[in-house]
LOSE-71770 format. One record per residue (C-alpha): x, y negated, z; residue in three letters; residue number from 1. Coordinates in steps of 0.5 Angstrom, whole numbers, plus 2048, in hexadecimal, padded with zeros to 3 digits. Example, Ala and Ser with C-alpha at 12.3 -4.5 7.8 and 13.67 -1.06 7.14 Angstrom:
# residues 2
- 819/809/810/ALA/1 .
- 81B/802/80E/SER/2 .
***
This chain:
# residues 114
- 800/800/800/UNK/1 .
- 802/7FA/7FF/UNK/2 .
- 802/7F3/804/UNK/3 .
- 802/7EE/7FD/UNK/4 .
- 7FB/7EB/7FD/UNK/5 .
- 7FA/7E8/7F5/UNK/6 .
- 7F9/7E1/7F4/UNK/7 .
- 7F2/7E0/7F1/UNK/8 .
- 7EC/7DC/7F0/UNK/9 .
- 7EA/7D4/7F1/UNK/10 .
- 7F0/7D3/7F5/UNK/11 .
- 7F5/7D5/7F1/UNK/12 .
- 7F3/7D2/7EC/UNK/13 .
- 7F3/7CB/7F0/UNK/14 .
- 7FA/7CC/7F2/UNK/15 .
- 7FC/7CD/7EA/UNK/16 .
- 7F8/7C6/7E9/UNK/17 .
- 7FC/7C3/7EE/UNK/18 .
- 803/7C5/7EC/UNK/19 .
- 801/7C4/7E5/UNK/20 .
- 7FE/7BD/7E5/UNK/21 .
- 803/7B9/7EB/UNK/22 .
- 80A/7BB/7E9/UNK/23 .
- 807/7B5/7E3/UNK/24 .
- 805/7B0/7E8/UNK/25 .
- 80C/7AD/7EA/UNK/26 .
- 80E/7AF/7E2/UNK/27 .
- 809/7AA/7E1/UNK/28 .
- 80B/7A4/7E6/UNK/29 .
- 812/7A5/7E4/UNK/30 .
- 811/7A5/7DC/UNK/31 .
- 80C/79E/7DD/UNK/32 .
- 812/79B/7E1/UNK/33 .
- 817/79C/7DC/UNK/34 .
- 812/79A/7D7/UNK/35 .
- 812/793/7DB/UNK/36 .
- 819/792/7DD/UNK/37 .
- 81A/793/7D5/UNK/38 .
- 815/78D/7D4/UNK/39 .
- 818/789/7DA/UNK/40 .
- 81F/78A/7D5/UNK/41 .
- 81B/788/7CE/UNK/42 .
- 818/783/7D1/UNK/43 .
- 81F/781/7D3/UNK/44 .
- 821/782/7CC/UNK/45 .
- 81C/77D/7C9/UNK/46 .
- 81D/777/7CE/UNK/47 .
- 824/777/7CC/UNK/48 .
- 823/778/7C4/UNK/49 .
- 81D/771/7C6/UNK/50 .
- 822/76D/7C9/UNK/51 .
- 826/76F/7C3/UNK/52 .
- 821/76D/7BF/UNK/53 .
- 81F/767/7C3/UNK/54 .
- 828/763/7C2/UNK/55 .
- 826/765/7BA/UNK/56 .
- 826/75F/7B7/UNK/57 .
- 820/75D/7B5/UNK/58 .
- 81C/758/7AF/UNK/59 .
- 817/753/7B2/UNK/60 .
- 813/754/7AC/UNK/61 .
- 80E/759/7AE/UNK/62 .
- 808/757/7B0/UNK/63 .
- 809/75C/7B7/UNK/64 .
- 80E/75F/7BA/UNK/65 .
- 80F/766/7BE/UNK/66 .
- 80E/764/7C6/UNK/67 .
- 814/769/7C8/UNK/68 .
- 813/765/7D0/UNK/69 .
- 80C/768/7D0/UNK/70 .
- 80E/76E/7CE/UNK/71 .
- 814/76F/7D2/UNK/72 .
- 810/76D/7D7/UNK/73 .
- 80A/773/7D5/UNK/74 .
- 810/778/7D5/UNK/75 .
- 812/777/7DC/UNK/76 .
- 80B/777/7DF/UNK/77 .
- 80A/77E/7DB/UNK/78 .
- 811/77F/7DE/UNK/79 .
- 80F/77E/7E5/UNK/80 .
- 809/783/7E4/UNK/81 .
- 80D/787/7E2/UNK/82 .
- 811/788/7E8/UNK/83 .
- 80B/786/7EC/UNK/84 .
- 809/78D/7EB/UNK/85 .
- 810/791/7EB/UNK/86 .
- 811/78E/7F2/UNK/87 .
- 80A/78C/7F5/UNK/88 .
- 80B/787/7FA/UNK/89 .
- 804/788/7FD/UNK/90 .
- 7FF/78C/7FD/UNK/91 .
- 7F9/787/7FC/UNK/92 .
- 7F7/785/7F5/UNK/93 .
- 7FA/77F/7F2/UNK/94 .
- 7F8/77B/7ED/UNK/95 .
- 7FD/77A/7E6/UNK/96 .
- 7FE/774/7E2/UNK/97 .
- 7FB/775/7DC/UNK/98 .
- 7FF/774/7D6/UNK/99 .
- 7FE/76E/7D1/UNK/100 .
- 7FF/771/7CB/UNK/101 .
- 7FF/76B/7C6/UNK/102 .
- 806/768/7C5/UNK/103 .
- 805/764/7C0/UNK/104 .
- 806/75D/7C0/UNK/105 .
- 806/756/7BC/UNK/106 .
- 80C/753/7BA/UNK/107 .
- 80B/74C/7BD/UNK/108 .
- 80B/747/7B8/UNK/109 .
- 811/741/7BA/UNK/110 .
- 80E/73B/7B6/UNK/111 .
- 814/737/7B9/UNK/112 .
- 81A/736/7B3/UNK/113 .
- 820/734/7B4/UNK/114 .
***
């Protein structure tokens, strides 16, 4: 006779489900923090190439220009929230700044000539 009981029935299965389905769960956490702590660099990336563009000389002709200060300023709050959510400082919600999204402004016309 045998002392082994064989594993059967409803709980059995529960356990299988449990193994199979947590192991996913820290995978799932680590791959979103990774995917985020490489947007934080792109976001890095595309600052640096604005400011670049940003010291680029450029012609007074047209009638609107690219706002690169509202822009960079949109790229640090999307930063901010970023890392608001890889280290969160509280546990109650806060309310983020919303983006402004329009960087399009007017060339202001000098009617003064020397």
């Amino acid at each position: 006779m045998s002392n082994v009981t064989s594993i059967r029935g409803p709980k059995h299965l529960i356990c299988l489900a449990l193994i199979a389905i947590l192991p996913g769960v820290p995978t799932a956490v680590a791959y979103e923090t990774t995917s985020l702590a490489i947007l934080l660099r792109q976001l890095d990336q595309l600052e640096r190439q604005a400011e670049a563009s940003a010291r680029l000389p450029h012609d007074d002709t047209p009638r609107y220009h690219f706002d690169y200060t509202r822009f960079r300023d949109d790229v640090q709050r999307m930063r901010q929230g970023i890392r608001g959510h890889l280290t969160p400082q509280r546990a109650q919600p806060r309310h983020p700044l919303p983006l402004s999204g329009d960087y399009r402004r007017g060339t202001e016309v000098n009617h003064e000539r020397e």
